[in-house]
BAFI-3210 file (N, C-alpha, C; in Angstrom, 3 decimals, decimal comma, padded with zeros to 6 digits):
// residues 165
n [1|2|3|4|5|6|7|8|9|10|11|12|13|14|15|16|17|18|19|20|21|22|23|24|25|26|27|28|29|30|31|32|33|34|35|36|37|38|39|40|41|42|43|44|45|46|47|48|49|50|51|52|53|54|55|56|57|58|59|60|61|62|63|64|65|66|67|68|69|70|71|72|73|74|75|76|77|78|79|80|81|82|83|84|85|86|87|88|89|90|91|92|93|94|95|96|97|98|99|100|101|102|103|104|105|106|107|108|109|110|111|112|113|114|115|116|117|118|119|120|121|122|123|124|125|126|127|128|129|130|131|132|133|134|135|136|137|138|139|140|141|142|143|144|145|146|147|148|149|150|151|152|153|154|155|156|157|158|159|160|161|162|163|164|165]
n.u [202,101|200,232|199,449|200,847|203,163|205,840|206,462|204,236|202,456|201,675|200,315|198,117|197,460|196,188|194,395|192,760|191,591|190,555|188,282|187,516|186,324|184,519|183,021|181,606|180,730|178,923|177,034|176,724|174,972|173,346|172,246|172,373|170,677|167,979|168,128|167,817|165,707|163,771|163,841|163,020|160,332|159,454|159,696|158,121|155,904|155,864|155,226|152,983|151,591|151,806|151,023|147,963|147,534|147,966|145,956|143,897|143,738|143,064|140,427|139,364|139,590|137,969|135,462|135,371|135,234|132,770|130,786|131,511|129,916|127,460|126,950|127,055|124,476|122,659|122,925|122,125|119,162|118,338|118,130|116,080|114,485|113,961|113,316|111,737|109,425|109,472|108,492|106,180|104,667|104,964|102,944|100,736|100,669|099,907|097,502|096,061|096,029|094,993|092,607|091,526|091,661|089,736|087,660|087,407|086,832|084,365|083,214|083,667|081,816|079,553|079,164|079,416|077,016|075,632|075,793|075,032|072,498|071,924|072,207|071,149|068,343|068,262|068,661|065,922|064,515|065,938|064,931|062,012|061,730|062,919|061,142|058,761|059,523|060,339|057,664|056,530|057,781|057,064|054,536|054,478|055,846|054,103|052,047|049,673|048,813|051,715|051,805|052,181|053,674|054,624|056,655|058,097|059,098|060,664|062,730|063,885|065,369|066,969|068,532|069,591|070,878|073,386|074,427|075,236|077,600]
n.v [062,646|064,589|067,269|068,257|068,991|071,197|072,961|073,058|074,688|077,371|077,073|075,806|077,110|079,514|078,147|077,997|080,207|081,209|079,572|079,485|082,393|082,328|080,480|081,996|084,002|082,924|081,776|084,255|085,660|084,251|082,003|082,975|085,528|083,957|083,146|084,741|086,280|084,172|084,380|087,074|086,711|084,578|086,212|088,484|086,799|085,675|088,877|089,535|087,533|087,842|090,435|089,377|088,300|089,998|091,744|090,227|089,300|091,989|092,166|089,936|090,758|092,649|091,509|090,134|091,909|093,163|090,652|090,311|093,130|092,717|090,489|091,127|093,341|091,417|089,998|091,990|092,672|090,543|090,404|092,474|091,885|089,970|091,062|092,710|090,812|089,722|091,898|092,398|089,710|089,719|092,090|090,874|088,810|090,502|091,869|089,578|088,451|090,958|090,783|088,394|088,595|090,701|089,339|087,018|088,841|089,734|086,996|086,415|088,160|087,919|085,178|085,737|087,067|085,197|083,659|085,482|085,192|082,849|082,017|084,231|083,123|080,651|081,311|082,424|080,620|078,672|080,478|080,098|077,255|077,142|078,986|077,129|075,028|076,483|077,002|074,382|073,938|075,364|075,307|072,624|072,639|074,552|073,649|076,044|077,321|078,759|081,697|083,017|085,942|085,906|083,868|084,332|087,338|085,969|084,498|086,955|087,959|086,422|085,835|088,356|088,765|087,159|087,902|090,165|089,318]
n.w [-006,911|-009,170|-008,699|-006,433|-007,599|-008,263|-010,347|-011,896|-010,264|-011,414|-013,763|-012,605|-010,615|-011,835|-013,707|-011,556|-010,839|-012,775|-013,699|-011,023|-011,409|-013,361|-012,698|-010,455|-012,283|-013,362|-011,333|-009,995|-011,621|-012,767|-010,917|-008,360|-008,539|-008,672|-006,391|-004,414|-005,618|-005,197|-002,318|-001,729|-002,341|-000,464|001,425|001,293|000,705|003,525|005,323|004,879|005,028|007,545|007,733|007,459|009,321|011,190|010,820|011,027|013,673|015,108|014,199|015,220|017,667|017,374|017,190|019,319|021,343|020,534|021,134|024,368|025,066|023,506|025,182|027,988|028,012|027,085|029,368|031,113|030,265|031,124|033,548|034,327|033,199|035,445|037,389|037,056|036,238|038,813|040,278|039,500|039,869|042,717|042,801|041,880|043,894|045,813|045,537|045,504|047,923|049,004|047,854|049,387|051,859|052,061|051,128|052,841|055,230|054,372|054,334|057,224|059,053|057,640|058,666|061,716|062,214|061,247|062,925|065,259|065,305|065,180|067,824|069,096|068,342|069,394|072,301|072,268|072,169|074,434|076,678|076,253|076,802|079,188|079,925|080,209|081,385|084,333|085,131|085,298|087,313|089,501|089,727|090,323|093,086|094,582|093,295|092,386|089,515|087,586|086,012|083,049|082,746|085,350|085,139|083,054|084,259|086,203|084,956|083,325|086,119|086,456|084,424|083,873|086,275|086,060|083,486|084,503|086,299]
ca.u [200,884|200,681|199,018|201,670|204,272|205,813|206,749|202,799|201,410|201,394|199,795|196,941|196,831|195,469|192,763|191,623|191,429|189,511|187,239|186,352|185,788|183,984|181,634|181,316|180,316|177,999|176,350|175,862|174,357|171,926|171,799|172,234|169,447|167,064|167,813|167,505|164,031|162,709|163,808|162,150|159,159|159,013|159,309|157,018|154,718|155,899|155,307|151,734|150,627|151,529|149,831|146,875|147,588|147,657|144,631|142,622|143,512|142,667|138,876|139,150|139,423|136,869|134,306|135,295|135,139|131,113|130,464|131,434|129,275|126,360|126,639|126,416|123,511|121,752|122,472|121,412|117,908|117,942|118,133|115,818|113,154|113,435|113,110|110,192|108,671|109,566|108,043|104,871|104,144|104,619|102,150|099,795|100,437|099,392|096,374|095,485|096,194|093,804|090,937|091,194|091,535|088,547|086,779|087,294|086,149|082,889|082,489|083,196|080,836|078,521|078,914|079,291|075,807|074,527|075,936|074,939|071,181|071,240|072,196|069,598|067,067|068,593|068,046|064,652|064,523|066,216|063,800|060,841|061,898|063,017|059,382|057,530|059,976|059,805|055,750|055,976|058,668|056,345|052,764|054,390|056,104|053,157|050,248|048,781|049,512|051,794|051,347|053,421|054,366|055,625|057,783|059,329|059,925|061,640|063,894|064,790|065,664|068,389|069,718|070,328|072,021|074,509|074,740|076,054|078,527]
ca.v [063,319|066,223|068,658|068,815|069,376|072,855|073,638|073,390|075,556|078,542|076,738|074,885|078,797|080,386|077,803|077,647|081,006|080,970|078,360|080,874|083,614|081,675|079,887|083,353|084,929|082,166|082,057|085,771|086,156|083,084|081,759|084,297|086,633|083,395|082,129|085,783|086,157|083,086|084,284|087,943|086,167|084,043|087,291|088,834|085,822|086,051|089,745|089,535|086,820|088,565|091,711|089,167|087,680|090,948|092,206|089,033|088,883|092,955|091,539|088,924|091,572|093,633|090,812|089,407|093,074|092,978|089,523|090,932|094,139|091,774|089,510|092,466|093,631|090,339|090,168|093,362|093,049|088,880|091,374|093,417|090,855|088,594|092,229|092,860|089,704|089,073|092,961|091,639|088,787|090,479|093,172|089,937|088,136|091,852|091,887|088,353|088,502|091,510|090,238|086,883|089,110|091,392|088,332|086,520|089,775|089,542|085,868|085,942|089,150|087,152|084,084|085,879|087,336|083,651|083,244|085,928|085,443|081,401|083,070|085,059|082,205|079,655|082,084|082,718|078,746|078,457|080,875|079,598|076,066|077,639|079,715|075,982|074,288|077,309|077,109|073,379|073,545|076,013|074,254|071,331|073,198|075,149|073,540|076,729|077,245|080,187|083,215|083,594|086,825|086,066|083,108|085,507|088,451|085,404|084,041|088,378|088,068|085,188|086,188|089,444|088,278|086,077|088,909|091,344|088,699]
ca.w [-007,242|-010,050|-007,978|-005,664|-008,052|-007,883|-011,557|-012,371|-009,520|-011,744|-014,262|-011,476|-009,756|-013,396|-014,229|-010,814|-010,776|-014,041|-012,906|-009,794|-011,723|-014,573|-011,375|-009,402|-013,015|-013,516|-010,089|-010,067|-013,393|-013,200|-009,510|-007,160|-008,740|-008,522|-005,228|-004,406|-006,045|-004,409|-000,914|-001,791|-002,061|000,556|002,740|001,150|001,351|005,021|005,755|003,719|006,204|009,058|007,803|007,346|010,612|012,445|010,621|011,390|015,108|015,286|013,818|016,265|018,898|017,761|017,298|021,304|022,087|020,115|022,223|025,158|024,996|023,406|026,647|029,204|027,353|027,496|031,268|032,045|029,778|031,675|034,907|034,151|032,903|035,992|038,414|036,313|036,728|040,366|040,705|038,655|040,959|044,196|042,773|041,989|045,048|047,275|044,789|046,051|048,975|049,236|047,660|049,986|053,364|051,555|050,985|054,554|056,403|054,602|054,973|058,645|058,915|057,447|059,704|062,953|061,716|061,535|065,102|066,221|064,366|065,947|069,315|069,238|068,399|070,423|073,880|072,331|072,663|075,770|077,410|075,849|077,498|080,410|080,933|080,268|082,908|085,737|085,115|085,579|088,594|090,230|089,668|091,187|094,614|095,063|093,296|091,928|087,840|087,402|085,276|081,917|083,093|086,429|084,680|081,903|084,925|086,996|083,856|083,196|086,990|086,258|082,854|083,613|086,970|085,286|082,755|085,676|087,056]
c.u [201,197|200,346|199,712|203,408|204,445|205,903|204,876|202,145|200,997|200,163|197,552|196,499|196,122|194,712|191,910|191,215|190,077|188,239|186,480|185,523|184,531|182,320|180,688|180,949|178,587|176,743|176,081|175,269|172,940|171,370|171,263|170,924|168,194|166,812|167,371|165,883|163,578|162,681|162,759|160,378|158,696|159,170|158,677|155,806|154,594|155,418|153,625|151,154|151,130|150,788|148,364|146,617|146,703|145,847|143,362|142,548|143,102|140,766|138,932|139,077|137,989|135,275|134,049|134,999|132,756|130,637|130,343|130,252|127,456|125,815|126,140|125,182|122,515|121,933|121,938|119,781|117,459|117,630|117,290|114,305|112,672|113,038|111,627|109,259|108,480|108,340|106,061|104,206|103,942|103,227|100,532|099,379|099,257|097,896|095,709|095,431|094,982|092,878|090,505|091,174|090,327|087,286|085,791|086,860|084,659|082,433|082,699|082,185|079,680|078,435|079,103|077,584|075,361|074,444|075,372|073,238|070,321|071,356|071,093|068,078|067,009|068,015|066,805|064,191|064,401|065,088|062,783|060,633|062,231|061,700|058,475|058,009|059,615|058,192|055,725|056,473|057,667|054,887|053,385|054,676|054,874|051,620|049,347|050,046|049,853|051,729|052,835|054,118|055,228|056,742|058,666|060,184|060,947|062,983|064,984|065,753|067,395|068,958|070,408|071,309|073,511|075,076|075,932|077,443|079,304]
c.v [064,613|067,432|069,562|068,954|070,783|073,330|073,517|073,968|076,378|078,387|076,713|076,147|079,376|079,552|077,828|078,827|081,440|080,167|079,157|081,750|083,143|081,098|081,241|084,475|084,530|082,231|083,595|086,268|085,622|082,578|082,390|084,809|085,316|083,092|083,635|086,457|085,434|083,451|085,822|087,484|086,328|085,290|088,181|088,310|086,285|087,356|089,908|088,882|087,210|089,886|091,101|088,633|088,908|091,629|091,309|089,106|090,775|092,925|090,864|089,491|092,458|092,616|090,332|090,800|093,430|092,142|090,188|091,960|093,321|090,739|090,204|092,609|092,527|090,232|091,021|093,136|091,613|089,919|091,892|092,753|089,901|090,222|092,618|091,812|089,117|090,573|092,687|090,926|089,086|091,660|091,777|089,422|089,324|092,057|090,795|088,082|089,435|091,143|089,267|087,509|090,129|090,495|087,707|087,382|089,872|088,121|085,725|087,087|088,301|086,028|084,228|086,855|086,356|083,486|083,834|085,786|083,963|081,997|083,436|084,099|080,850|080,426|082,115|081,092|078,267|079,184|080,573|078,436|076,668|078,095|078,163|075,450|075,342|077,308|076,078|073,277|074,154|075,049|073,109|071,489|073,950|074,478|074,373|077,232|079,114|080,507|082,856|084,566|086,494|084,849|084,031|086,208|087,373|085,053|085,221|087,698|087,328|085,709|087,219|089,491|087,862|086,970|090,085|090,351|088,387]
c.w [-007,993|-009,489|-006,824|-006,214|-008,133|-009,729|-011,984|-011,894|-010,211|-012,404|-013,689|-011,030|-011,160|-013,747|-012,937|-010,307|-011,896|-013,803|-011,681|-010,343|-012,633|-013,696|-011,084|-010,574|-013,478|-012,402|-010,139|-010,904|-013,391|-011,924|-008,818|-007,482|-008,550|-007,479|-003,999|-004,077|-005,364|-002,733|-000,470|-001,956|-001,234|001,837|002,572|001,217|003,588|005,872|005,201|004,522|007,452|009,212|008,385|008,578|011,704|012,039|010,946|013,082|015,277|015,622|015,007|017,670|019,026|017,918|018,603|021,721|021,840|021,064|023,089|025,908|024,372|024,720|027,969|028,492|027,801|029,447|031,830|031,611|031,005|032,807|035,268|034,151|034,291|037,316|037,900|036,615|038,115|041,026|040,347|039,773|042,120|044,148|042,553|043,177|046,325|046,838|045,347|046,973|049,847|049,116|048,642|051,150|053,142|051,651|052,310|055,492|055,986|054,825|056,677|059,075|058,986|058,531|060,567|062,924|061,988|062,698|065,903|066,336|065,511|067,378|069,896|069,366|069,159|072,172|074,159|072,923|073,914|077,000|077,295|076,703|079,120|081,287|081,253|082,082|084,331|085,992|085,839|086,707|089,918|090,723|090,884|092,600|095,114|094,684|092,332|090,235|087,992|086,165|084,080|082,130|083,955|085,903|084,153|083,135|085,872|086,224|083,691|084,165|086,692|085,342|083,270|085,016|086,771|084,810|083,492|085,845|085,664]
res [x|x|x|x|x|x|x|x|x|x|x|x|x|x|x|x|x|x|x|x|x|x|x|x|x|x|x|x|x|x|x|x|x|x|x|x|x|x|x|x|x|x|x|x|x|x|x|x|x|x|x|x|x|x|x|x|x|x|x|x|x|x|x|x|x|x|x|x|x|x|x|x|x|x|x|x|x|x|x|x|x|x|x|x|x|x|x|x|x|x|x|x|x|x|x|x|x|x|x|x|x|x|x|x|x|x|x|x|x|x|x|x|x|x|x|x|x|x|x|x|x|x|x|x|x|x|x|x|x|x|x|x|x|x|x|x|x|x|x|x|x|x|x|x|x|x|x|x|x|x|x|x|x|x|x|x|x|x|x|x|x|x|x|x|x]
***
């Protein structure tokens, strides 16, 4: 093999030396600065979307931080509306409640009035029937026709007996 002959190393050492330098003049002239460029980019692409990153998730904080503060808000006004409305109704219900125990004291008023009105005309009744019967109970034990008066003062006699006891 020629490459491992010794009288040509010198030779083989000086082009492949040449050949380095000639590569490594080449590559740094024309490569390098491109592959270079393309990587300055891409980390500037890179550093550009993480600005936009961080600046988007910052937004994204302040808009959950808006939500947030929008949601309390609505709970407190929801809060606020159903205390109101529960306060509402109870002030209805005490309103209705009045009028219907306002109501019921004059209708029983009124209808212990009737009672007390039939009462009244029922006794008149009852004594009325009562004076005929003691007239007729009498006439018939004795014979002789009693007196309207002395019926009535006998009926007092009883009622107001009873009345005592």
């Amino acid at each position: 093999m020629p490459q491992f002959d010794f009288t040509s190393f010198p030779s083989q050492i000086f082009w492949v030396l040449v050949t380095f330098a000639l590569l490594y003049v080449i590559m740094s002239r024309m490569a390098l600065p491109r592959v270079s460029e393309i990587l300055e980019e891409r980390q500037d692409r890179i550093d550009n979307d993480m600005d936009k990153a961080i600046e988007l998730r910052a937004e994204a904080e302040k808009i959950m931080e808006q939500y947030n503060i929008a949601l309390a808000e609505a709970r407190t006004k929801s809060r606020d509306l159903m205390e109101s409305a529960h306060a509402e109704m109870q002030h209805t219900a005490m309103e209705k409640h009045t009028e219907l125990s306002a109501k019921l004291a004059t209708d029983t008023a009124k209808a212990e009035q009737k009672i007390e009105t039939a009462k009244a005309k029922a006794m008149e009744n009852v004594k009325g029937v009562a004076m005929e019967i003691s007239q007729q109970v009498y006439e018939k034990l004795t014979g002789v026709k009693a007196s309207s008066k002395q019926a009535t003062t006998a009926i007092d006699k009883v009622t107001n007996n009873k009345k005592a006891a």
